[in-house]
C-alpha positions as CSV (number, residue, x, y, z in Angstrom):
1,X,29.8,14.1,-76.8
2,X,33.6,12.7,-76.9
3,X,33.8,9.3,-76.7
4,X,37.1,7.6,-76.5
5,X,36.8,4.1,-78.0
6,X,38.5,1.6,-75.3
7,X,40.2,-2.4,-75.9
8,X,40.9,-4.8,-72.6
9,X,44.4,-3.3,-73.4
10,X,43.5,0.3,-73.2
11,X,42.0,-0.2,-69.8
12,X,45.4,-2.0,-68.9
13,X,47.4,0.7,-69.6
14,X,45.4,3.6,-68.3
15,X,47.2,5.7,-66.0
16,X,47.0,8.7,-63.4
17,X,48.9,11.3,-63.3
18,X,49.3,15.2,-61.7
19,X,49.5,18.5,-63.7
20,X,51.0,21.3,-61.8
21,X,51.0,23.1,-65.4
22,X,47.1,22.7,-66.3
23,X,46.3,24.0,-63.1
24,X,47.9,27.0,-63.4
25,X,46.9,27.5,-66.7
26,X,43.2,27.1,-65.2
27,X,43.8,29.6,-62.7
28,X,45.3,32.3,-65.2
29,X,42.2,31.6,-67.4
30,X,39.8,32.0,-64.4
31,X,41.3,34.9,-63.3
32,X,41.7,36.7,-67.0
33,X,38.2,35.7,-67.8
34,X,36.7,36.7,-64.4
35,X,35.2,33.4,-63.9
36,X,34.7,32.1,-60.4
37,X,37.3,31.2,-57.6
38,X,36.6,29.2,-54.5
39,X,35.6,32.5,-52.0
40,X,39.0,32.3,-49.9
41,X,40.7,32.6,-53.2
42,X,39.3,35.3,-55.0
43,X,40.1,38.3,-52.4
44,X,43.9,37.1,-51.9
45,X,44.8,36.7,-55.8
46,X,42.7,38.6,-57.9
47,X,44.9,41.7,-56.4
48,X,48.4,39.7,-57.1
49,X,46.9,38.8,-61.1
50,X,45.9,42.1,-61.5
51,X,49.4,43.6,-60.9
52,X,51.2,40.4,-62.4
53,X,49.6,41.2,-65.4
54,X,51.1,44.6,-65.6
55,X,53.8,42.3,-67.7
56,X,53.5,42.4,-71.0
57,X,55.4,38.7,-70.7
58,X,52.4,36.9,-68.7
59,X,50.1,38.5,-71.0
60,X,51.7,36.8,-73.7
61,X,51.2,33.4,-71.8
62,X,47.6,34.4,-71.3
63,X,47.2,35.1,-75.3
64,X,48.5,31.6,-75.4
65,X,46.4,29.6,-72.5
66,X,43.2,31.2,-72.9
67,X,40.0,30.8,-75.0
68,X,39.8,27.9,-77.3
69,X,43.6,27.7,-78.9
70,X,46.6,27.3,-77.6
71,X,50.3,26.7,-78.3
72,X,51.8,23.4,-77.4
73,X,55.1,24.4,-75.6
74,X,52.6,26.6,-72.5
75,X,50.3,23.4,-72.1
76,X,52.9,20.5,-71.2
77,X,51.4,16.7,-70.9
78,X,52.1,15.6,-67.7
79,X,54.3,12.3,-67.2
80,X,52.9,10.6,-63.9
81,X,51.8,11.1,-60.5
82,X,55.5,12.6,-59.8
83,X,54.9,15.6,-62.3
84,X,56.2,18.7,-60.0
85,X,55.8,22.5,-61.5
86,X,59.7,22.6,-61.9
87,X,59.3,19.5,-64.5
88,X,56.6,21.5,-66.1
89,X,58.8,24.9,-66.2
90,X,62.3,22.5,-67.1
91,X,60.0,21.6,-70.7
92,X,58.7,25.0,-70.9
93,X,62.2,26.4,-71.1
94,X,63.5,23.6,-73.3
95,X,61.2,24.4,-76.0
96,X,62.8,24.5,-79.6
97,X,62.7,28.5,-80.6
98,X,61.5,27.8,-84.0
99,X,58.8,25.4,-83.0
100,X,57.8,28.1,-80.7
101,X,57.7,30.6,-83.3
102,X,55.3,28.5,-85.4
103,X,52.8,27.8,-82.5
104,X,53.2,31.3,-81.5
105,X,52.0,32.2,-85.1
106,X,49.3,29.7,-85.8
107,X,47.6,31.4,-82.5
108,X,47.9,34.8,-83.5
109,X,45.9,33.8,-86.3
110,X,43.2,32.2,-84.8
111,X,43.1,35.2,-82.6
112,X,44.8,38.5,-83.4
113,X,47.0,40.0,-80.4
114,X,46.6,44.3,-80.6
115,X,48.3,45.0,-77.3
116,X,51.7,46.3,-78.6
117,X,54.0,45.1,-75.3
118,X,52.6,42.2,-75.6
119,X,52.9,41.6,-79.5
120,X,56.7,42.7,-79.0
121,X,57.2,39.8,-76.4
122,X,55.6,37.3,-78.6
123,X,57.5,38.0,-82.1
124,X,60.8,39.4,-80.3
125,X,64.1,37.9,-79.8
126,X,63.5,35.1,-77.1
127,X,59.6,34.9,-76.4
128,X,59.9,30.8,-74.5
129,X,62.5,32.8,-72.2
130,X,60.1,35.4,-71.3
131,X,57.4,34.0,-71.2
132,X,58.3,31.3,-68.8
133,X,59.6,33.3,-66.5
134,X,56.1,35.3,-66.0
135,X,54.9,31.7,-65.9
136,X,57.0,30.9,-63.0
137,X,56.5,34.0,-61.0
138,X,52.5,33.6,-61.7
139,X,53.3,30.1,-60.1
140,X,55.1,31.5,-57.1
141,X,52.8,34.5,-56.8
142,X,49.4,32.8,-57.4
143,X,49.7,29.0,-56.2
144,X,53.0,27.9,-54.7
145,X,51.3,28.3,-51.4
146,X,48.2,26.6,-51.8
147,X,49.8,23.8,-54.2
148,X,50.7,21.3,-51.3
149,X,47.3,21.1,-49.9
150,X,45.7,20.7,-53.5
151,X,48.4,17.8,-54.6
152,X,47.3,16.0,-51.1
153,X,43.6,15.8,-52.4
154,X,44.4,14.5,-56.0
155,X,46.7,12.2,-54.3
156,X,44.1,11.0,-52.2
157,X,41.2,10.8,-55.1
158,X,43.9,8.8,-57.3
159,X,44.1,6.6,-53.7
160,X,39.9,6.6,-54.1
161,X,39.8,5.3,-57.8
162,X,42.9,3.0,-57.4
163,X,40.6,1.2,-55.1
164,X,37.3,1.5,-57.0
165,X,38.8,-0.2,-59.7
166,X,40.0,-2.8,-57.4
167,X,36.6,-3.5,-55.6
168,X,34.2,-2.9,-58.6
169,X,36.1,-2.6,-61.7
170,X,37.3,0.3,-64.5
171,X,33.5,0.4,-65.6
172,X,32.2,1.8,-62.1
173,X,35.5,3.8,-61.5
174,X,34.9,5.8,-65.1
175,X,31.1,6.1,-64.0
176,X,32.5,8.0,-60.7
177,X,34.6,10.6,-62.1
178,X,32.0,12.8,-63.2
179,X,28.0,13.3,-63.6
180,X,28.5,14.0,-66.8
181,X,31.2,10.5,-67.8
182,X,30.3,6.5,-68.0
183,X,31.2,3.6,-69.4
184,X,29.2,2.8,-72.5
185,X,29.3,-0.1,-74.8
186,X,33.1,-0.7,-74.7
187,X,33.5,3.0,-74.6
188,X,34.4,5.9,-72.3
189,X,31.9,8.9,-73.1
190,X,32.1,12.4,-72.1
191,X,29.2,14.5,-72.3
192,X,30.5,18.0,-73.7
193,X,29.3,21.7,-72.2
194,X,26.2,23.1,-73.7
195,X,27.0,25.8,-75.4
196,X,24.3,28.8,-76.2
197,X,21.5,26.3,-75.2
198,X,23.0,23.3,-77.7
199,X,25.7,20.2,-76.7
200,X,28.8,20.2,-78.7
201,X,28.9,18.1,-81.9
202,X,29.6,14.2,-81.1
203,X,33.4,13.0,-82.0
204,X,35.1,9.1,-81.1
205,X,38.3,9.0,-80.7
206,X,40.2,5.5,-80.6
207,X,43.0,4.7,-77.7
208,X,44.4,2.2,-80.4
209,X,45.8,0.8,-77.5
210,X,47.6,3.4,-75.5
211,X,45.3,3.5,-72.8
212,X,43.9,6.9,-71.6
213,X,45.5,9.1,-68.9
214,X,43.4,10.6,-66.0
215,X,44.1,13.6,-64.4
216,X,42.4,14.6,-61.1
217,X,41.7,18.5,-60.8
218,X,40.7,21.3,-58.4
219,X,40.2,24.1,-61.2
220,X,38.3,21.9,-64.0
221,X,35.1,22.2,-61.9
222,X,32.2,22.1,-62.7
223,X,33.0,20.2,-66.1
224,X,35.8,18.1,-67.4
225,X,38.5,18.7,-69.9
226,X,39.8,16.6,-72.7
227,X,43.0,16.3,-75.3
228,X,44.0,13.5,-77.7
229,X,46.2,15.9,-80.4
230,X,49.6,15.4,-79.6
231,X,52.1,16.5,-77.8
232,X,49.1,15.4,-75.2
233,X,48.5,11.5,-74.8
234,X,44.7,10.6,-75.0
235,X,43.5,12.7,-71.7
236,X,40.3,13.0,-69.5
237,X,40.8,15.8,-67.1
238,X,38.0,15.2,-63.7
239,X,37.3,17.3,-60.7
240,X,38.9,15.7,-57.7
241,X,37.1,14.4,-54.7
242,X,37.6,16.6,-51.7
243,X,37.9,20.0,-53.4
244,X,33.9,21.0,-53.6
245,X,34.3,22.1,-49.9
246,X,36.9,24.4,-51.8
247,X,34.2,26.2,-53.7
248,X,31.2,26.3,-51.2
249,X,30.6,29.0,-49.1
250,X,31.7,29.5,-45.7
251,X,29.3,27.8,-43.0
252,X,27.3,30.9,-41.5
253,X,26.6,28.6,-38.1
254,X,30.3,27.1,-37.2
255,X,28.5,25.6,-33.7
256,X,29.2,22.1,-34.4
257,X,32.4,22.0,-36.0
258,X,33.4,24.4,-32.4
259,X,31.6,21.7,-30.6
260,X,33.5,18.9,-32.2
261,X,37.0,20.7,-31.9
262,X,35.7,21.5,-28.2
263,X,35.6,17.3,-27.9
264,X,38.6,16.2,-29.6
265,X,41.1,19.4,-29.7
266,X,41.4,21.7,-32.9
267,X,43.8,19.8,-35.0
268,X,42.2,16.0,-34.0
269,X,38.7,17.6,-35.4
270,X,40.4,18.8,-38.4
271,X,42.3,15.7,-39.2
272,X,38.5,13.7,-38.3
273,X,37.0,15.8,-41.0
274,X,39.7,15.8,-43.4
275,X,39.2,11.6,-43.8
276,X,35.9,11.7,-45.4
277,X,38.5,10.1,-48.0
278,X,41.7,7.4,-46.8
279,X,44.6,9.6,-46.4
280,X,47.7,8.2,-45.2
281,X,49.7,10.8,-42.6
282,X,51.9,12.6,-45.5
283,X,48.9,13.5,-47.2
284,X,47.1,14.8,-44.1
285,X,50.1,16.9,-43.1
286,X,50.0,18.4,-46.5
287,X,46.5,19.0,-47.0
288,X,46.0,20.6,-43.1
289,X,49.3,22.1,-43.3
290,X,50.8,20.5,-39.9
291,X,53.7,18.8,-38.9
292,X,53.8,15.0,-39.9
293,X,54.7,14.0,-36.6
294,X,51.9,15.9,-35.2
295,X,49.4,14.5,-37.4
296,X,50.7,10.8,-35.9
297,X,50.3,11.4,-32.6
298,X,47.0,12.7,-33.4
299,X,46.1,9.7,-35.8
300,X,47.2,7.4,-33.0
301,X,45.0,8.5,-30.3
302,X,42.2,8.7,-32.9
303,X,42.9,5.0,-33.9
304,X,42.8,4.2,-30.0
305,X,39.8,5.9,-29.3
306,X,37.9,3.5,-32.3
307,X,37.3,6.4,-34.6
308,X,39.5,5.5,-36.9
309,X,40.9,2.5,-38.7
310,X,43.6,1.9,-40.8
311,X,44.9,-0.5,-43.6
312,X,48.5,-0.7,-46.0
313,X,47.8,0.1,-50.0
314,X,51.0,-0.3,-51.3
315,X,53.7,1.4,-49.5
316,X,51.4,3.9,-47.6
317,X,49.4,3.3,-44.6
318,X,46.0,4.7,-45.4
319,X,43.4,6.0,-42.2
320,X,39.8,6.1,-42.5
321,X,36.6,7.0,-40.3
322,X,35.0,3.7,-38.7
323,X,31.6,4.0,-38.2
324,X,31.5,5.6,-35.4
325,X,34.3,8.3,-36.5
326,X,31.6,9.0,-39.3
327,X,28.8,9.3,-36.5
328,X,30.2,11.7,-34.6
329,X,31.6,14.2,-37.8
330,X,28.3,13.6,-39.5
331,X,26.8,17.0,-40.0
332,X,29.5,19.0,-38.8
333,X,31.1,20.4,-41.7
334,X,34.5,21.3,-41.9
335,X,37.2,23.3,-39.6
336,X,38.9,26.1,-41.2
């Protein structure tokens, strides 16, 4: 078990933010590893990784993102809800040689690299260079197309705990990330993965005041992740809200979600669905991948047929199901 000691002050400076890099790194480890992919996934990019990886430059990133060490200047800490994957290549690039050098070589010690392409990438002449661009083309290649859709849904689960913490309070908004994190005794614990039939050995770790940064995800699940070493502030990494449909399988009887898109048109069904969670319109458009204007008119006849209501948080306008929105999607599972 982790638990990260928390004051009144650490609470108060507690943050969200978004990290383009981690998950792509999450991805490249699933993919390496052979680990599962949510079932639309695995068909379209295992074929992409598998001649990506034909670069002795990406599997130099992978010898540096997967198993259980890493090098600092491949992982980049996230600033704030803003964080784009061009930030996260911009500090990639900008990574001092020679602190490269000695990340690179504190890994290869912990675990030895025998390929001979990639061992010339990672001691050669300019291995950040290199490196990051396989990054970058494992971003474009492997995520670029499916990143706007994921970003809506931690957008909207930051929206979610935002306004847990405002109803209930930071002890019931911790207790909701995860089965497996709650608020103890002026503390944040996080249970750690069994591993070979035994938990992890226990370890508290004091915010000293810096609060702790919370990062929703779509390829942490099932678990949670953690840092507090620099160059990382204090981190809890969560599975987002939204994104199990992601990993279940395909409904085998698609009747009712036909029946409801026979009721309300295609994209109004989808967009019903969709707000299990507030969204406001630029979040729907991203997730469903339509035009924003189309999403308003369809919002607005939704609003004016009572299935939907909708309130300001901040400077969005967020939409959510009334009751008898949730009646009628109750059940129906989800358009694809």
């Amino acid at each position: 078990m982790i638990r990260f000691e928390a004051s009144a002050e650490d609470l108060l400076r507690s943050r969200f933010a978004l990290s383009p890099a981690f998950e792509l790194a999450s991805l490249l480890n699933r993919l390496a590893l052979g680990r599962p992919l949510p079932g639309p996934w695995a068909a379209r990019l295992r074929p992409r990784f598998e001649r990506l990886r034909r670069d002795p430059a990406l599997g130099a990133a992978l010898a540096l993102h997967t198993g259980r060490y890493g090098a600092d200047f491949v992982t980049i800490p996230p600033r704030g809800l803003a964080q784009t994957w061009a930030d996260d290549l911009a500090a990639i690039r900008a990574a001092p040689p020679e602190q490269a050098r000695v990340e690179i070589a504190h890994v290869m010690s912990l675990r030895p690299v025998t390929d001979p392409a990639v061992l010339a990438v990672l001691t050669g002449p300019d291995p950040v260079a290199l490196i990051a661009e396989a990054l970058d083309l494992a971003w474009r290649e492997l995520l670029a197309q499916d990143w706007p859709r994921l970003r809506a849904l931690c957008e909207r689960d930051v929206v979610h705990r935002v306004g847990v913490i405002g109803e209930r309070g930071w002890a019931a908004a911790i207790g909701d990330l995860h089965p497996g994190v709650r608020w103890h005794e002026g503390g944040i614990e996080v249970k750690r993965a069994a591993q070979r039939g035994r938990s992890g050995p226990s370890e508290t770790v004091r915010l000293n005041g810096e609060g702790l940064l919370l990062i929703p995800s779509v390829l942490v699940r099932p678990g949670t992740a953690y840092h507090w070493e620099a160059p990382w502030p204090k981190t809890l990494i969560y599975p987002a809200r939204g994104t199990a449909a992601l990993w279940e399988e395909p409904d085998p009887a698609p009747d009712s979600p036909a029946a409801l898109g026979g009721l309300l048109g295609r994209s109004r069904a989808r967009i019903l669905l969709a707000l299990e969670v507030p969204a406001s319109t630029s979040q729907l458009a991203r997730e469903l991948g339509l035009a924003p204007g189309a999403v308003g008119d369809h919002l607005a006849v939704l609003l004016a047929g009572g299935l939907l209501a909708r309130a300001r948080s901040g400077r969005s306008v967020l939409y959510r199901r009334t009751p008898l929105g949730d009646a009628l999607s109750g059940g129906s599972g989800r358009l694809t």
